[in-house]
Structure formats: structure tokens, C-alpha cells
C-alpha positions in Angstrom: 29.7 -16.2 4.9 30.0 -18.9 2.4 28.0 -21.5 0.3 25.0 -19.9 -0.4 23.6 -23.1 -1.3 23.1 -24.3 2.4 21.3 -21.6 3.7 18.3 -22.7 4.7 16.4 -19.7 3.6 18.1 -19.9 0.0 16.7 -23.4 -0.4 13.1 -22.5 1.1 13.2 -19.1 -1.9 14.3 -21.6 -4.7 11.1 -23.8 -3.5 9.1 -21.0 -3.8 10.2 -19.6 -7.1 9.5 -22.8 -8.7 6.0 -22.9 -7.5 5.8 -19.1 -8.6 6.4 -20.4 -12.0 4.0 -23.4 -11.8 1.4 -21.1 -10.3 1.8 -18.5 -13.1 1.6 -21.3 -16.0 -2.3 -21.3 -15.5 -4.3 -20.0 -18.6 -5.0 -16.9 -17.2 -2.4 -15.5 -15.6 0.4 -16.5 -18.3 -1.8 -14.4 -20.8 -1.1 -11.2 -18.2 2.6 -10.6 -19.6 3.4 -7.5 -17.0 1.8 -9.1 -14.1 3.4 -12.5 -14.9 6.9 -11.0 -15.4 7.0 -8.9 -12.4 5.6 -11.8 -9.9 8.7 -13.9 -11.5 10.9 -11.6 -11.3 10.3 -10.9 -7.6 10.5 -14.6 -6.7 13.7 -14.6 -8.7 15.0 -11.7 -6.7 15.0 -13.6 -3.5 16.8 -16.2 -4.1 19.2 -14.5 -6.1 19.7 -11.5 -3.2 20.4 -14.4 -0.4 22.9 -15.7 -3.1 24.7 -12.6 -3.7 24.6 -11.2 -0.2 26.2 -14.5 0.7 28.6 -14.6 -1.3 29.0 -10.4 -1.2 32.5 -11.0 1.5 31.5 -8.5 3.5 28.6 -8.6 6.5 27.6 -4.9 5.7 26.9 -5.9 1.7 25.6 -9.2 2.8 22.8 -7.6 5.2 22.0 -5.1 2.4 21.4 -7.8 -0.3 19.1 -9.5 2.6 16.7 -6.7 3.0 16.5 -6.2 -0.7 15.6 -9.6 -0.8 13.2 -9.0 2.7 11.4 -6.8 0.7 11.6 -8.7 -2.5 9.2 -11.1 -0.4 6.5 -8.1 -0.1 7.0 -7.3 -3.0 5.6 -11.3 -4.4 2.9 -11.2 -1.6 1.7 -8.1 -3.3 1.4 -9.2 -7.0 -0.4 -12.7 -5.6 -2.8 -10.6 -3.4 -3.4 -8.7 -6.9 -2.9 -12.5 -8.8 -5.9 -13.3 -6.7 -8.3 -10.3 -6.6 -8.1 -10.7 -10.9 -8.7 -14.5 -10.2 -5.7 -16.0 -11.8 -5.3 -17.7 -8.5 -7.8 -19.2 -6.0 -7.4 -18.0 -2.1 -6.4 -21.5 -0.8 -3.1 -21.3 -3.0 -2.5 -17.3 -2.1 -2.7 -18.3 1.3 0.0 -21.5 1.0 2.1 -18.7 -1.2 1.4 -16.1 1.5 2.9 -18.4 4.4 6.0 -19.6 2.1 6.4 -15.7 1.8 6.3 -15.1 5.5 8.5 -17.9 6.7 11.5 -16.7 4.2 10.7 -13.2 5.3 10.8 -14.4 9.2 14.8 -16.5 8.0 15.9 -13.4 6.9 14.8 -11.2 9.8 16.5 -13.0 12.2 19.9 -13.5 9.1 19.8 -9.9 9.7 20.0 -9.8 13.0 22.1 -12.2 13.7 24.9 -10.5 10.9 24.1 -7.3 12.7 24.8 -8.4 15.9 28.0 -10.3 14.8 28.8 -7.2 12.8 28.6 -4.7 16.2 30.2 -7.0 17.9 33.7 -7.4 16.0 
């Protein structure tokens, strides 16, 4: 555990937030307050979960504040699968969103496993 800031799946959930912000800027979707908020928030929560679960000093609280942020990640795909079926997004963009989503969910799968394993091993 350490600097939160070189964790490669930090970096990749701070990318993503700030294209959640773009993407929510359109016309449309910034006029949907509630849906707006809560797909910010969620892409917020990522990012700041790796943080915190970094920087937690202990492996049990850091693997906790990685599946929050695990599911934070469904949680975003969810409200741009929504974003989408309103048509406050187009598919193509959903899609790029959807594999960003993935690929920090697949980081902290195996962060998990590989605190878990560090953990049972001790």
C-alpha cells in the first residue's frame, strides 16, 4: 500500500470521470439533475474508493474500499445504459464508456485478488 496516485487503475478511473463529466455536459442530459448527479457521483466514487482503500493501512480495509469501488463501476454502466435508452447519449459513446467501465472493473478484480492472496498468505 501506498501512493494511490500510481495505481494504474486510479489513473484509468480519474480518465474516466472526466469523460463522465464531458459526456454529461450535453444539452440533454445536464437538464436531468438526478440522473446527472448520480452518474457523477458514481464515477466519482471510483476513483475516490481506490484512493481511500490505498491509502486505508490495512489490506482487509483496502480490499473493502475496492469492491465498493468494483461495484461503483456497475453502478456507472447502469445509469449510461439508462443515459442511452433516454438518448442523452448515442451507443457508440456507451459502448467506449462501457469498455472504460470493464477494464477498471477487470484492475480491480485481480487488485483484489492479489491483496487477498497476499493477505492469506501472511
Amino acid at each position: 500500500m501506498g501512493d494511490f496516485k500510481k495505481l494504474k487503475v486510479w489513473q484509468e478511473s480519474i480518465e474516466l470521470c472526466t469523460r463522465v463529466y464531458e459526456t454529461t455536459k450535453n444539452n440533454s442530459y445536464s437538464k436531468d439533475f438526478e440522473l446527472r448527479g448520480q452518474t457523477r457521483k458514481s464515477s466519482i466514487s471510483i476513483s475516490s474508493n481506490i484512493a481511500e482503500g490505498e491509502e486505508s493501512g490495512s489490506i482487509k480495509q483496502s480490499i473493502r474500499y475496492f469492491n465498493i469501488a468494483k461495484a461503483s463501476c456497475a453502478e456507472l454502466y447502469t445509469q449510461l445504459i439508462i443515459a442511452n435508452n433516454v438518448k442523452y447519449i448515442e451507443k457508440n459513446e456507451l459502448e467506449e464508456l462501457e469498455e472504460n467501465c470493464k477494464k477498471i472493473s477487470a484492475m480491480l478484480f485481480n487488485l483484489i485478488k492479489s491483496r487477498s492472496n497476499f493477505e492469506n498468505n501472511k
